[in-house]
C-alpha positions as CSV (number, residue, x, y, z in Angstrom):
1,X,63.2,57.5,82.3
2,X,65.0,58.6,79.4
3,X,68.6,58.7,78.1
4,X,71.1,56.6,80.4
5,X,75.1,56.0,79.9
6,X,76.4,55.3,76.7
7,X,76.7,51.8,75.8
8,X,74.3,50.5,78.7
9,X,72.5,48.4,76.6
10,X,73.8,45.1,77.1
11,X,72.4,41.9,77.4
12,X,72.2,41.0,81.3
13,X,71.5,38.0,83.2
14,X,68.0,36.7,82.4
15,X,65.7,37.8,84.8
16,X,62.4,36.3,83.2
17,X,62.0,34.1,86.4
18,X,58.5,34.3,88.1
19,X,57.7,36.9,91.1
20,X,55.2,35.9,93.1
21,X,51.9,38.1,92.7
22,X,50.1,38.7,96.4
23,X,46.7,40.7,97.2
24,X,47.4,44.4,98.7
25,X,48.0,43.4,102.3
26,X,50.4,45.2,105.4
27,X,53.3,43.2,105.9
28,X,54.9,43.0,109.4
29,X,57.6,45.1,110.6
30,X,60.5,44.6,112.9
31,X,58.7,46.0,116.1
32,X,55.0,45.9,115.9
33,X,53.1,48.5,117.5
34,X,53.5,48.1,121.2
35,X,53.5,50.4,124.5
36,X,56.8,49.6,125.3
37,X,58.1,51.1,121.4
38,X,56.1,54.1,122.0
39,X,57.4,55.1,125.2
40,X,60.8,55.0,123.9
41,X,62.5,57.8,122.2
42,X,63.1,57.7,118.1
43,X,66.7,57.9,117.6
44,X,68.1,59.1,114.2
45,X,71.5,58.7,112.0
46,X,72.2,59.1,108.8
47,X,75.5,58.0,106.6
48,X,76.7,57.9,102.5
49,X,78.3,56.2,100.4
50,X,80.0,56.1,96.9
51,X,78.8,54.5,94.1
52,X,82.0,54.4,92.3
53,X,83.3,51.2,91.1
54,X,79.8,49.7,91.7
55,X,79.0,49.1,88.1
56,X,81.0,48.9,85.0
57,X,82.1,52.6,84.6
58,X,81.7,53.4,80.5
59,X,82.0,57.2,81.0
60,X,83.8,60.1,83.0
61,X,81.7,61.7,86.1
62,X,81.2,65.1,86.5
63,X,80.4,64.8,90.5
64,X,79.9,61.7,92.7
65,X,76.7,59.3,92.7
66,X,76.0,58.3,96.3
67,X,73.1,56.0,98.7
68,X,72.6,58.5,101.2
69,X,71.1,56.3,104.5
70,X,68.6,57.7,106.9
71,X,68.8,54.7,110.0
72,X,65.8,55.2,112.5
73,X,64.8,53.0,115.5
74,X,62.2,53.3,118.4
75,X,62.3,50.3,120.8
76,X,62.8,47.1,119.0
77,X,61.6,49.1,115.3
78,X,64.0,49.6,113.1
79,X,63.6,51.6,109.9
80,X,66.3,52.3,106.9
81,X,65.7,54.6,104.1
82,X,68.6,54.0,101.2
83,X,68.0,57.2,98.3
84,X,70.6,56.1,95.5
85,X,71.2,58.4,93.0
86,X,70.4,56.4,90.0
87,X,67.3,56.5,87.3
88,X,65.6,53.4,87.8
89,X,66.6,50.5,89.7
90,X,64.3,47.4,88.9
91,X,62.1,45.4,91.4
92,X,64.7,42.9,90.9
93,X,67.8,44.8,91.6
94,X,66.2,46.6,94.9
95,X,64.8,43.2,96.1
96,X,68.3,41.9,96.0
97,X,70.0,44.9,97.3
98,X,67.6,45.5,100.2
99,X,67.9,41.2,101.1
100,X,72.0,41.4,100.7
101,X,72.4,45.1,102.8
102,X,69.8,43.5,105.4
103,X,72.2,40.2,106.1
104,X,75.3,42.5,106.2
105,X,73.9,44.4,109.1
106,X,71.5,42.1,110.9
107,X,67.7,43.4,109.9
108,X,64.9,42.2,107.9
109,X,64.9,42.8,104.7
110,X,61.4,44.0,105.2
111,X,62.4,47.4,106.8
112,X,64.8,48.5,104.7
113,X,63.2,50.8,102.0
114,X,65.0,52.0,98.8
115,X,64.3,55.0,96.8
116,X,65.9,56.4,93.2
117,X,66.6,60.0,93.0
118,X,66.0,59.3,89.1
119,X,69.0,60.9,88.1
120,X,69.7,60.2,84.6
121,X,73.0,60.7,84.5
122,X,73.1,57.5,86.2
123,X,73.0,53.3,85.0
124,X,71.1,51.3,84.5
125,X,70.2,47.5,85.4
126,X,72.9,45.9,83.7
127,X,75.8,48.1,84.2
128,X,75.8,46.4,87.6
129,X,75.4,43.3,86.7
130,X,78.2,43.4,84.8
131,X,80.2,43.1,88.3
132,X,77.5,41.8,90.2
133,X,75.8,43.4,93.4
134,X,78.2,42.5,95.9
135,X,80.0,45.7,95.4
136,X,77.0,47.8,95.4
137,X,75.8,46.0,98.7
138,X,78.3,46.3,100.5
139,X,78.6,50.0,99.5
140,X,75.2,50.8,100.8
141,X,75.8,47.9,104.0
142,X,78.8,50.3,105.0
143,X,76.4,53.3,104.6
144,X,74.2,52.2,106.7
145,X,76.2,50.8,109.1
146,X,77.5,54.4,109.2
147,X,73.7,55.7,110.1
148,X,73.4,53.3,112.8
149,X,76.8,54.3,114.5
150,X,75.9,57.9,114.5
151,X,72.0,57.5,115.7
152,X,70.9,59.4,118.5
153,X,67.6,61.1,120.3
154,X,66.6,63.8,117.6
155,X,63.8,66.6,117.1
156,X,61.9,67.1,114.4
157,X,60.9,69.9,112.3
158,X,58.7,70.2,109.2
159,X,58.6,73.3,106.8
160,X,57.2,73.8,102.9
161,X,57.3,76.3,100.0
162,X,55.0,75.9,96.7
163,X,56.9,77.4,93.7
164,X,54.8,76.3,91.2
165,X,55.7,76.2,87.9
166,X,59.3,78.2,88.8
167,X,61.6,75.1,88.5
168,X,59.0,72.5,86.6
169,X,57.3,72.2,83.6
170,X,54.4,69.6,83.1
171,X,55.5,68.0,79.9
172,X,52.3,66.9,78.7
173,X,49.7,69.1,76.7
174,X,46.6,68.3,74.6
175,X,46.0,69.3,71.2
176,X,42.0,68.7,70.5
177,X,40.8,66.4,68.1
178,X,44.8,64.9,67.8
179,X,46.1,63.9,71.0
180,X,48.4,64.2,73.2
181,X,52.4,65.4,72.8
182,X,54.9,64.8,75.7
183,X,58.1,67.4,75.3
184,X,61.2,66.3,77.8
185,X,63.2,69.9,76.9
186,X,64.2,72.2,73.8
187,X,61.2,74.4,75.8
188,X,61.1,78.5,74.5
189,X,61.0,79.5,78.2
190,X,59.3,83.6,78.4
191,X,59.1,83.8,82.3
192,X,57.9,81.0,83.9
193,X,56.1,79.8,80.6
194,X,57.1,77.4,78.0
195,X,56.1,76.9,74.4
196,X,56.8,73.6,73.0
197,X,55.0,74.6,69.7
198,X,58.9,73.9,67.7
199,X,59.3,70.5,69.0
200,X,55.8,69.2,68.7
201,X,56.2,70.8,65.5
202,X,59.1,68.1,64.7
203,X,57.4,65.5,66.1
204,X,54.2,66.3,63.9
205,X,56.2,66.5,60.8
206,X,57.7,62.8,61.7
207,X,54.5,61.9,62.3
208,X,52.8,63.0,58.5
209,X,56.7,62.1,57.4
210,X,57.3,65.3,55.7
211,X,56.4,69.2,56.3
212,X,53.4,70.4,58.1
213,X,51.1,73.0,56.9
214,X,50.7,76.0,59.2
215,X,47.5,74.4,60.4
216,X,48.8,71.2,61.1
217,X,51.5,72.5,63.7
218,X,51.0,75.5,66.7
219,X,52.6,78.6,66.4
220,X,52.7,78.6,70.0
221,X,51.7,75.9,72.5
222,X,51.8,76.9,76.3
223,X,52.6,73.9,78.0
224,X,50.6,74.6,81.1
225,X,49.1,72.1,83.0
226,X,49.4,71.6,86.7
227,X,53.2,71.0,88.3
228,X,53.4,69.7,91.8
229,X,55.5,72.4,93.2
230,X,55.8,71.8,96.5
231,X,59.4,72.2,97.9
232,X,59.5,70.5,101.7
233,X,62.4,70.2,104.2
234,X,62.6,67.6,107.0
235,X,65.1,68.9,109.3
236,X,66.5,66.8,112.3
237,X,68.4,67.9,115.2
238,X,69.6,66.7,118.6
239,X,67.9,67.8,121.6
240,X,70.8,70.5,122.0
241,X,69.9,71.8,118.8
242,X,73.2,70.0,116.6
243,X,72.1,69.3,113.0
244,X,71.6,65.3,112.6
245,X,70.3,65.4,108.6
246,X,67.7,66.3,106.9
247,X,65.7,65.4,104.0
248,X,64.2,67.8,100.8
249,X,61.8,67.4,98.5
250,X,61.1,68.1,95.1
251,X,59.0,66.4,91.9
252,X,61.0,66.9,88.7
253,X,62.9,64.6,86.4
254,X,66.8,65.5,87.3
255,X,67.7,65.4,83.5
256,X,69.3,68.5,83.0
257,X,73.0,67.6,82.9
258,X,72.3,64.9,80.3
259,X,71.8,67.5,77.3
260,X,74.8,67.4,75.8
261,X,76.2,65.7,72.6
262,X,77.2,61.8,73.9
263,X,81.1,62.5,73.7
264,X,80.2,65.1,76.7
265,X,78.3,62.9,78.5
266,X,79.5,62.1,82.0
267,X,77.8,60.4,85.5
268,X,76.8,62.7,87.8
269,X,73.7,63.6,90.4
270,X,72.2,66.6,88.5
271,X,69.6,68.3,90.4
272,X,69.7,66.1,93.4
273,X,73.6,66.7,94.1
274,X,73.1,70.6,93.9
275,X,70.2,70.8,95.7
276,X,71.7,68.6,98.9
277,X,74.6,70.5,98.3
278,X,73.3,73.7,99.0
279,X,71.6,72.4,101.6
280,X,74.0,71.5,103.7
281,X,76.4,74.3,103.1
282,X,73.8,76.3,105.3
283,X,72.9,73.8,107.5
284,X,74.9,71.0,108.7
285,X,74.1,67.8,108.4
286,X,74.2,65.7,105.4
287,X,70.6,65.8,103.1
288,X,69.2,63.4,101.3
289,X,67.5,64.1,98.1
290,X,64.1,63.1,97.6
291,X,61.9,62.6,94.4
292,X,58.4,63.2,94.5
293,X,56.0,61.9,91.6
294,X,57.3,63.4,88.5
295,X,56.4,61.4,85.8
296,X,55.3,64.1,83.6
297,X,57.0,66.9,85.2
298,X,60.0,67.8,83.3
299,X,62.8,70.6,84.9
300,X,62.4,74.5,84.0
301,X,65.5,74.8,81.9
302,X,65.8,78.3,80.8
303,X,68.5,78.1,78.1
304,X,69.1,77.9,74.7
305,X,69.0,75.2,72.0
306,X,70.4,73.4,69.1
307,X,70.6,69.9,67.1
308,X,74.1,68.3,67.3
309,X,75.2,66.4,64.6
310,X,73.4,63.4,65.8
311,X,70.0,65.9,65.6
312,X,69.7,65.6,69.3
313,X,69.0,68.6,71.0
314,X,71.9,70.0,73.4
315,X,72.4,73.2,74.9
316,X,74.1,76.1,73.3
317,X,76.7,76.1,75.5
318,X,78.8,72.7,75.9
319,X,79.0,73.8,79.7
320,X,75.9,74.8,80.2
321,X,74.3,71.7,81.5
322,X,75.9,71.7,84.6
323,X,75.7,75.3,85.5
324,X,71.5,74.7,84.3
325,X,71.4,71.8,86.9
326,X,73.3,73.4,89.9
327,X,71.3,76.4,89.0
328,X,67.1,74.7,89.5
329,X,69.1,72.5,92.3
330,X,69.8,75.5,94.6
331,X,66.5,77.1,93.8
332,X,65.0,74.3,94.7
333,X,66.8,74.3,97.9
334,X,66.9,78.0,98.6
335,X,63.1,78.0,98.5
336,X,63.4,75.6,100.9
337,X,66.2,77.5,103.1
338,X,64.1,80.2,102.7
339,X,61.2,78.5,104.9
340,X,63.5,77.9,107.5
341,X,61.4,80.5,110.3
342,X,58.5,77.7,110.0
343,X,60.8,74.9,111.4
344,X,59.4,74.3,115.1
345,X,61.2,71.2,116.6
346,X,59.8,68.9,119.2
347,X,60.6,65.5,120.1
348,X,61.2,62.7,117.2
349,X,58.9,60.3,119.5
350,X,56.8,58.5,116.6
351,X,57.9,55.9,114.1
352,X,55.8,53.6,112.2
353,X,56.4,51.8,108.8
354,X,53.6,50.2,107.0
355,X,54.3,48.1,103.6
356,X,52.2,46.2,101.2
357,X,52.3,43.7,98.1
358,X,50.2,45.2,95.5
359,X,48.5,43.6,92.5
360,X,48.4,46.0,89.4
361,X,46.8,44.9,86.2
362,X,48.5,45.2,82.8
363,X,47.7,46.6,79.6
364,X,46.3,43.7,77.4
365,X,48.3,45.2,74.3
366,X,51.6,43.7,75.9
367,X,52.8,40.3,74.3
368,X,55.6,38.4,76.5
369,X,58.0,37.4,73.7
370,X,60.5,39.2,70.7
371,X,58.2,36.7,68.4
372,X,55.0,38.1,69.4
373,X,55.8,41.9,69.6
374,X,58.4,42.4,66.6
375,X,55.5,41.2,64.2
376,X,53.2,43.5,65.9
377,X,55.2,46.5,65.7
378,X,55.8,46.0,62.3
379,X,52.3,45.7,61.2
380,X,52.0,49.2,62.7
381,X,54.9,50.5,60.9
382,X,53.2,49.1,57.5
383,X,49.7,49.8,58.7
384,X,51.6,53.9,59.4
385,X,52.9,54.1,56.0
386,X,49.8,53.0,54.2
387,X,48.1,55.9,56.3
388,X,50.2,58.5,55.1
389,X,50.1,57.8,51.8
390,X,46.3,58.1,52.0
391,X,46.5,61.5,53.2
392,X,44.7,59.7,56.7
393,X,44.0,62.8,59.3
394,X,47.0,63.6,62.0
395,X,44.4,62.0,64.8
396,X,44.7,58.5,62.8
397,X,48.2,58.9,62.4
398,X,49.2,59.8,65.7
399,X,47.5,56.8,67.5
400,X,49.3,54.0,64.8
401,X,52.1,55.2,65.6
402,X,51.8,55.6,69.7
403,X,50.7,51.9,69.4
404,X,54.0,51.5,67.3
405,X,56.0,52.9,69.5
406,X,54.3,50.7,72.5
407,X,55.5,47.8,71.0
408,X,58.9,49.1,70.4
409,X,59.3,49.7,74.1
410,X,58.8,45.8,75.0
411,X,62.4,45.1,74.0
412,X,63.7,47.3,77.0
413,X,60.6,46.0,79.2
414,X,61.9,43.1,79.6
415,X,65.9,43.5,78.4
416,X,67.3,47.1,79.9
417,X,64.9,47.7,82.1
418,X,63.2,45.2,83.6
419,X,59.9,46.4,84.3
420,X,58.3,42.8,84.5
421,X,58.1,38.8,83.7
422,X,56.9,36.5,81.1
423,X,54.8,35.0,83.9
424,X,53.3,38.7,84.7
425,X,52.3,39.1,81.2
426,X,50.9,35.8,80.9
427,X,49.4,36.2,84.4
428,X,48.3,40.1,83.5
429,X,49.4,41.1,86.6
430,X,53.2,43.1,88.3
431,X,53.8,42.8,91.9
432,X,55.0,46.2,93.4
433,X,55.3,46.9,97.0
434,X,54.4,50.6,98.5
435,X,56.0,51.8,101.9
436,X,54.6,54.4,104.4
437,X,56.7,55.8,106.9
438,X,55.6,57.8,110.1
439,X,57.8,60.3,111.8
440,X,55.5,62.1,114.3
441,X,53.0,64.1,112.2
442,X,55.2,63.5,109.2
443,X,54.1,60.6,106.2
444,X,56.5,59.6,103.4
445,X,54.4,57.9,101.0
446,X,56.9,55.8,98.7
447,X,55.1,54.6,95.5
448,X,56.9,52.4,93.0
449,X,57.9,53.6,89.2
450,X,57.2,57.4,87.8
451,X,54.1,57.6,89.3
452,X,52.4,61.3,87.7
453,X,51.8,64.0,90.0
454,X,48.1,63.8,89.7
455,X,48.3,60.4,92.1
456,X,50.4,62.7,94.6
457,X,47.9,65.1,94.4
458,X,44.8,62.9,94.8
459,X,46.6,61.2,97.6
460,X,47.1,64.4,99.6
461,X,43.6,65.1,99.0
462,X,42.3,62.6,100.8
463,X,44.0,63.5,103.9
464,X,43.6,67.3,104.3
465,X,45.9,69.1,106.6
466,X,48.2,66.1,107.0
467,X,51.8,66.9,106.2
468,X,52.0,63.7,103.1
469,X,55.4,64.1,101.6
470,X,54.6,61.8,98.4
471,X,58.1,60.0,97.0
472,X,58.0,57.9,93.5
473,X,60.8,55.3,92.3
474,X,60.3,53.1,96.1
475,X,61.5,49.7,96.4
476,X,62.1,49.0,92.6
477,X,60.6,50.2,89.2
478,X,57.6,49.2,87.3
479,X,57.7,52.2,84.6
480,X,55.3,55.1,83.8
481,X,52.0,55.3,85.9
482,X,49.7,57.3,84.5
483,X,45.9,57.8,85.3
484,X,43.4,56.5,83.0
485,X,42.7,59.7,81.6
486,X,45.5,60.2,80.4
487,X,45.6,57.1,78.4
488,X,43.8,58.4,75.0
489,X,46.2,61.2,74.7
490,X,49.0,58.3,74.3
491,X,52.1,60.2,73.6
492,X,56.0,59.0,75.6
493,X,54.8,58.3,79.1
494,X,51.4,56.4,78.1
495,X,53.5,54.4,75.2
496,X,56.2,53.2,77.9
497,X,54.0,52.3,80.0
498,X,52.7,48.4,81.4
499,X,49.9,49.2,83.3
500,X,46.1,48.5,82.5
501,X,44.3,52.2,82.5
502,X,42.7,51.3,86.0
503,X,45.7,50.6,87.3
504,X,46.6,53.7,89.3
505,X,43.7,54.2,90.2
506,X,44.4,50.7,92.4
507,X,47.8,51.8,93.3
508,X,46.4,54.9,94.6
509,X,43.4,53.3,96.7
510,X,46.5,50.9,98.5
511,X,48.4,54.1,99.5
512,X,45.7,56.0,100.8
513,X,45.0,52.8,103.0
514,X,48.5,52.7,104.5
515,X,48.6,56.1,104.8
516,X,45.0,55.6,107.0
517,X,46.9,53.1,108.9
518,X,49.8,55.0,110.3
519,X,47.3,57.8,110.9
520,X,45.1,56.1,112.9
């Protein structure tokens, strides 16, 4: 999540109205197991579609934003993967979307999965509401139509690179006995390290509202956690060895093109559109971009810095965005390219999909109305003040004003973004729904929101030697999920977030049991 299109803002439609709240349960999908759907060959097609003239357009594009459609059916099963390039759609939005593309081409709206590519370059909620959905729907009904028309008997083939921290950063880092500081860019990248010691140095100096003393701010801070680095490519052919599609995968915010001054700001696919780009100019077939968890992973840019006039940081180079983007996205895909001599294809003769209604609890700090959480983050703002003027310690001061900013997030909770309900709050509950699909030995494990890469980790961990290609921003999205450790730290990703600390915790238990299902 971060900065979307200018003037996206708007009011929309209300969408206050209640969603039903179910226990974690497997839903039904078309073609339940059966001997006749296994004996029958998996056949695979994939189509696209422009998102222009979707939404209401309030900027110039750079390149196109597309659904790219993977259509697979074994038998009577029928399973349809939709990866739009945009940074969040809601729960609402994708419900909508997946019911109105499901009428257009005769399936239940229960197999058709949708997935963001996060791209930030990208709308929001209301830009298409503006118009209404009909456009988009039919945009990604004719996209998927298009998959269907060119499905056929297909191979499979499975291949992975880990590159570590050569592309990603993890944007979080610890400073004992204060907190924790997220930094989304304006890195001092020496190799594959970054310092973020000048930007938490800002943000510590708007914290105490004035200068910091040399021990007060880092002369260096290594940001240098764990990155989920794993690059994978799902390649699929016909039996005669004709490229049908293929999917990549990567876990990092696609961002990049977005750091420039707002006059230069135009739509465009960043890191996903290079990366499936590259791909396909080597092997056929169209790609589809997939995101993996990357809540706090943030993109490698290794590039130079400065405040515009509006202080935001931008690039040295007005140009350079771009060229930054198209330069991680073929990495990123070259790494994969580069894996290519592990691809071994055999017969696409397995498809499963499992889904489930989840449950997750909400923070208790979150108040359903403007006239319960303006007050509140005013107090704060008051209650920060008083503290500085008292000479209170950094610690003290850093967790008024994460709690601040929490409560300065609820307008877009419920207004821009649409993470949840006054019912939910007033229930404590969200409703998200989690996908698992099978393709042989393969599991895409689509969780909702910007889940962190920890939960793909732990998720993977549990099933050792299985080839888990974790996916975040699935069927809707519900905001930040981070684990409850992460939840003293505060900082961005822990303010902007809805969920109760134990949370993930149950999101990740629900996976794991869905992944246990297609396995077994």
């Amino acid at each position: 999540m971060g900065q979307g299109a200018p003037g996206q803002m708007s009011a929309a439609p209300n969408t206050r109205s209640s969603v039903p709240v179910t226990r974690c349960e497997s839903r039904p999908c078309s073609g339940a197991a059966s001997d006749a759907n296994l004996e029958a060959p998996v056949k695979a097609g994939f189509g696209r579609a422009s998102l222009k003239g979707c939404f209401a357009e309030e900027a110039e594009y750079h390149d196109d934003l597309e659904a790219r459609v993977v259509y697979l059916e074994q038998g009577d099963r029928r399973v349809v993967l939709i990866a739009f390039d945009l940074v969040q759609p809601s729960r609402f939005m994708s419900r909508e979307v997946r019911e109105g593309v499901a009428r257009k081409v005769g399936l239940s709206p229960e197999v058709i999965i949708t997935h963001a590519t996060h791209t930030h370059t990208s709308p929001f909620d209301p830009a298409f509401r503006k118009l209404g959905l009909e456009p988009l729907v039919e945009r990604a009904a004719a996209g998927v139509r298009e998959a269907m028309g060119r499905s056929r008997e297909c191979t499979i083939a499975f291949a992975q690179a880990d590159v570590h921290g050569r592309f990603s950063v993890n944007r979080r880092k610890e400073i004992a006995g204060v907190g924790t500081f997220s930094v989304f860019y304006g890195y001092d990248v020496k190799g594959r390290r970054a310092d973020g010691a000048q930007v938490v140095r800002s943000q510590i100096e708007g914290l105490l509202g004035g200068p910091a003393r040399a021990d007060e701010a880092p002369g260096r801070l290594w940001f240098d956690r764990k990155v989920d680095g794993l690059v994978q490519l799902i390649s699929i052919q016909s039996p005669e060895g004709e490229a049908v599609g293929s999917l990549l995968r990567f876990a990092v915010h696609p961002v990049v093109s977005g750091h420039v001054s707002a006059h230069l700001w135009k739509y465009g696919a960043d890191i996903p559109g290079f990366a499936r780009r590259a791909i396909e100019e080597e092997m056929d077939g169209a790609c589809i971009y997939l995101s993996g968890p990357h809540g706090n992973i943030a993109p490698l840019e290794e590039v130079e810095w400065r405040r515009d006039e509006a202080g935001k940081l931008v690039h040295v180079l007005p140009g350079n965005p771009w060229a930054e983007a198209e330069r991680l996205g073929r990495g990123i895909a070259s790494a994969a390219l580069a894996r290519r001599r592990d691809l071994v294809y055999a017969p696409l003769d397995r498809l499963e999909l499992a889904t489930a209604a989840v449950s997750l609890p909400l923070r208790q700090t979150l108040r359903p109305t403007p006239e319960k959480w303006k007050p509140k983050a005013e107090e704060l703002q008051r209650e920060l003040e008083t503290a500085r003027a008292r000479g209170a310690p950094l610690a003290e001061l850093k967790r008024i004003a994460d709690l601040r900013s929490h409560y300065g997030y609820h307008r877009a909770f419920f207004d821009e973004y649409f993470y949840l309900t006054q019912e939910e709050v007033a229930r404590r509950q969200v409703a998200c729904d989690l996908a698992v699909i099978r393709l042989n030995d393969v599991i895409l494990v689509g969780l909702p929101g910007e889940a962190f890469m920890e939960t793909g980790d732990a998720i993977r961990d549990q099933f050792p030697g299985a080839r888990l290609v974790t996916l975040t921003e699935v069927n809707g999205d519900i905001g930040y999920l981070p684990p409850a450790e992460e939840f003293p730290g505060g900082a961005y990703e822990v303010n902007c977030s809805i969920i109760a600390p134990d949370a993930e915790e149950k999101l990740r238990e629900a996976a794991a049991e869905l992944v246990a299902r297609v396995l077994g």
